[in-house]
N, C-alpha and C positions, 0 to 999 in steps of 0.2 A: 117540405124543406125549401125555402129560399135560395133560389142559384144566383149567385154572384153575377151581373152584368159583366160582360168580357170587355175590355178594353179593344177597340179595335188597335190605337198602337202599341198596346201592349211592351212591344220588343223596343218602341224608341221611347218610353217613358221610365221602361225597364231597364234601363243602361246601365251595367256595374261595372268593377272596376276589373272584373277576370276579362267577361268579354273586350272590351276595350281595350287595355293593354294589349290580347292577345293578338285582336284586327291589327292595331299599330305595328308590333312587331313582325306578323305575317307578310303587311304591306309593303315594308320599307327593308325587309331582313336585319332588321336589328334586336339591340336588347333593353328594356327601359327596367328601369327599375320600378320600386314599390310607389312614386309618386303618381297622383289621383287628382288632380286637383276640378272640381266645374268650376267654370266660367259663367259670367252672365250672358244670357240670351236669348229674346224674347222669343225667337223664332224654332231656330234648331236648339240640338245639344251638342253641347264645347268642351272638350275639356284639356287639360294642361297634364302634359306627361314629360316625362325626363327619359333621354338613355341612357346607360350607363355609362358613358363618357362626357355628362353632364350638361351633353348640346339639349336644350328644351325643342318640344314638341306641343301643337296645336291641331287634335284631330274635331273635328265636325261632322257631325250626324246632322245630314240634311233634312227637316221636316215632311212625312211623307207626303206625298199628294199636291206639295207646293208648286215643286218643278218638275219638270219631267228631264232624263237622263242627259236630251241632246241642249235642251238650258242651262243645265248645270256645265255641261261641255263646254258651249256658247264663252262662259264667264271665266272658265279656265285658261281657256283659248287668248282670250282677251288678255289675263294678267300673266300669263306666259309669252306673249308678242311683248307687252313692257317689261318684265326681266329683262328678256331680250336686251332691251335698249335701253339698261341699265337706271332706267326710272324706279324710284323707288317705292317699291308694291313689297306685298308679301305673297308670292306665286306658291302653288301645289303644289308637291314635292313629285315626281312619277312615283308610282308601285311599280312593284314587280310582276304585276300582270299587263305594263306598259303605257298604263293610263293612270291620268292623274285622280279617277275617280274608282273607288273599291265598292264593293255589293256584300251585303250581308243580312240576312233574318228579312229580306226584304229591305232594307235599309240601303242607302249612298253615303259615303262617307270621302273627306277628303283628308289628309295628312299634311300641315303647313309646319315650317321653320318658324318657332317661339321670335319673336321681335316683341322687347318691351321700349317703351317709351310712355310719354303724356298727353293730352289733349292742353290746348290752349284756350284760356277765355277770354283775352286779346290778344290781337295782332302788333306788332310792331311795324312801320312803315315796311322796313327791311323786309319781314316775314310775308308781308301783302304781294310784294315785290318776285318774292322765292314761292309763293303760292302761285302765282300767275304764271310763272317759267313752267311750275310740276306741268298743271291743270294746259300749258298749250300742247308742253310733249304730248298727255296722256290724249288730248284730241286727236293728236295730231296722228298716233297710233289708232284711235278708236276711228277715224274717218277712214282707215284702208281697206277695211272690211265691213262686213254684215255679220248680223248675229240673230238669224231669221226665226231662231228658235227662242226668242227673249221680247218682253211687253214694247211694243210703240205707244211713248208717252206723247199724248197727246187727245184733244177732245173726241176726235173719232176714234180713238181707239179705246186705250186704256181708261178714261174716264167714261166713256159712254158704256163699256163692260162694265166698270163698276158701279156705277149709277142703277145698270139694270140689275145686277145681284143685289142690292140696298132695295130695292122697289119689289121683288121678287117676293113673294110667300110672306108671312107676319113678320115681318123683321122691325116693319116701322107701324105705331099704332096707325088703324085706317085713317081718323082721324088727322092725322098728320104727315099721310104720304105723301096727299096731292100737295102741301105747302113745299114736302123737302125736293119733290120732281118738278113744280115751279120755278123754285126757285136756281136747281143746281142747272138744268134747260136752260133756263134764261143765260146763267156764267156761261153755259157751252158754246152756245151762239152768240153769247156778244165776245168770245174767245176765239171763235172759230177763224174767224178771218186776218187774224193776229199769225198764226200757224200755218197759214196757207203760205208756201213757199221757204218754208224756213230750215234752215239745213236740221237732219235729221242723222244721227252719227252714235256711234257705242261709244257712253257715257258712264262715270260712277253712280251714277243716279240718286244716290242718298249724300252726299259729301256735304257734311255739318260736320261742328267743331271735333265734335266725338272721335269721327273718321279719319283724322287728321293729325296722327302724333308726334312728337317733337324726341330728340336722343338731343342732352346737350354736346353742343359741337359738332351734329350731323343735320343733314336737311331733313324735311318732314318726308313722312310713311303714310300714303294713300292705303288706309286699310277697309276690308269689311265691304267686297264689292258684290257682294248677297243679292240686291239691289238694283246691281246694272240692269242698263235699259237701254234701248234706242230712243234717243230722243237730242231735242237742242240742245249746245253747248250751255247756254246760262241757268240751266239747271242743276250744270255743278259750281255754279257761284252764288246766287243768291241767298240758298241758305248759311250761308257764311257769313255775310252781311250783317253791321249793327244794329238795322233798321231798314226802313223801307231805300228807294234810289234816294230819294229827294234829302235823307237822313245819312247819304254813305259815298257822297261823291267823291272826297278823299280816298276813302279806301278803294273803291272803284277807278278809281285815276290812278292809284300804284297796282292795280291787277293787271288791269289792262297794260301798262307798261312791261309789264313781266310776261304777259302771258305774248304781248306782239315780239317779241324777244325770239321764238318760235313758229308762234301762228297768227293770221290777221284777227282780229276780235271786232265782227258786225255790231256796234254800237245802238243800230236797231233794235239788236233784241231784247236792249234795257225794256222796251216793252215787253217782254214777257213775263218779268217781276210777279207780276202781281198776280196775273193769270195763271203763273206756275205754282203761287202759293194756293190757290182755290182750289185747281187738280190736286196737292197734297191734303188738301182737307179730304175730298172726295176718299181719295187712296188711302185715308187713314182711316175712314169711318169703314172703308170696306173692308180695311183688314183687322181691326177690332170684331166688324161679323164675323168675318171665315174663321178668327177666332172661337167666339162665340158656338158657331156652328159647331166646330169640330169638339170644341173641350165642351161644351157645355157651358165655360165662364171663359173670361179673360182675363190675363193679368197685366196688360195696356193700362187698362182704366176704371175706376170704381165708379158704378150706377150702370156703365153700357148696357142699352139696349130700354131705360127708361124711359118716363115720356119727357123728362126733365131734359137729359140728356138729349132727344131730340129738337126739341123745342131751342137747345142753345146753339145746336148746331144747323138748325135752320136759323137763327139768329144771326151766330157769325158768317153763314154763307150767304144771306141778307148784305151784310156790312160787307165783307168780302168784294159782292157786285156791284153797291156803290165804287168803294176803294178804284176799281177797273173800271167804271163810267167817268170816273172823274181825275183819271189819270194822264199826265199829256200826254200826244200823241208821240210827239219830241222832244229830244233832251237839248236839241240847240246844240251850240258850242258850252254849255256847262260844262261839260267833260275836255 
């Protein structure tokens, strides 16, 4: 007889709706009702619960193996200092075992206050203006500490570990290893020296439109800080951006206004634009593997792990390293 392959996460893929509710209301000593709702999410599992007093609930099952307890700590820590200071986050609620983070079946979970709102697919001057204000406070919090237990973005660190996980064991046909460790080496070192000396600070680390939602008549909600990282400030700008610097000096001229409103904004780091976008390439190819790895498939992207798929990704990280050779060094008085 044929035994069934065991699921190693069995218990976080297995998530129903008794266990669930039941964490929720263990956690928090409340009561929720029969609502159930998932959530999208490429990483963890989400889902949407109500109590019976009709406040919404947002608990998360952390993906196992991703972080480990005191990272997950690290990011709580972090959106619990901006509550604090009345920035507008969506922070962890505490349990009643005193910490913002619950244990179960081997599992971490955390328990947030429901916030709805929308993402924007443009900005308004106004809105660039009131991004720039959020994004200094939230610097300006993320520079008080360390979060030693969270990735440092940056080519010695986090891209040079993921580069080696991407090169490691069959992941890339042989055929096409040497081209994608050519090429991504080359971005690091003509990157590296861009980075040398540049302030390094707990950031949102993913903050694209998505992360960014709007309530009309209130100001935007920095949500979804899964992400955070150590690393430079213009890495929560740039993916914001319409286009590259050269295509977004407008809106770059009303951030910055908003953001020095707060905190000083190093104009230098316009040069990291581009170099930050190559590192997301990197970071995205390696977390479609760990993908891969762990499920066996991924639901990122269809063909991953092809030789197709290679091949376009040594491509654009080709085009990528022109982009950065031929970027100027300074922005002048543009700005």
């Amino acid at each position: 007889m044929k035994v069934a392959k065991k699921n190693k996460h069995e218990p976080f893929t297995g998530l129903g709706p008794d266990l669930v509710l039941g964490l929720a209301e263990q956690a928090l000593g409340v009561r929720c009702t029969n609502m159930f709702r998932p959530l999208t999410s490429y990483i963890n599992r989400v889902f949407e619960l109500e109590q019976v007093n009709k406040q919404g609930l947002v608990i998360k099952f952390y993906r196992p193996g991703r972080w480990s307890e005191a990272a997950l700590l690290d990011e709580h820590a972090f959106l619990l200092e901006l509550a604090d200071q009345e920035i507008p986050v969506v922070a962890p609620l505490v349990q009643q075992n005193g910490s913002t983070l619950g244990s179960a079946q081997g599992l971490s979970y955390a328990v947030f206050p429901k916030r709805g709102g929308r993402s924007c697919d443009e900005y308004t001057d106004e809105q660039w203006l009131e991004i720039g204000r959020l994004l200094g406070r939230v610097h300006n919090i993320g520079a008080l500490r360390a979060a030693p237990h969270r990735l440092i973005l940056g080519p010695d660190h986090s891209a040079a570990e993921q580069l080696a996980y991407l090169l490691a064991g069959d992941r890339v046909q042989a055929e096409l290893r040497d081209q994608l460790q050519e090429v991504s080496e080359a971005i690091l070192s003509e990157i590296r020296p861009l980075f040398a000396g540049c302030e390094q600070i707990r950031i949102h680390g993913d903050c694209h439109f998505a992360n960014m939602i709007h309530r009309p008549g209130e100001s935007f909600i920095l949500i979804d800080f899964d992400d955070m990282v150590t690393g430079p400030p213009m890495q929560d700008l740039w993916m914001l951006l319409p286009g590259d610097v050269s295509e977004s000096f407008v809106e770059i001229d009303l951030f910055i206004e908003g953001y020095e409103t707060f905190r000083p904004f190093d104009r230098r780091a316009l040069r990291l634009v581009e170099p930050l976008r190559a590192l997301r390439y990197i970071h995205y190819m390696a977390w479609c593997a760990r993908q891969a790895q762990e499920d066996g498939d991924t639901r990122a992207i269809d063909g991953f792990g092809s030789r197709e798929y290679w091949q376009k990704e040594i491509g654009d990280l080709k085009d990528q390293l022109l982009r950065i050779r031929q970027a100027p060094s300074t922005f002048g008085n543009m700005l």
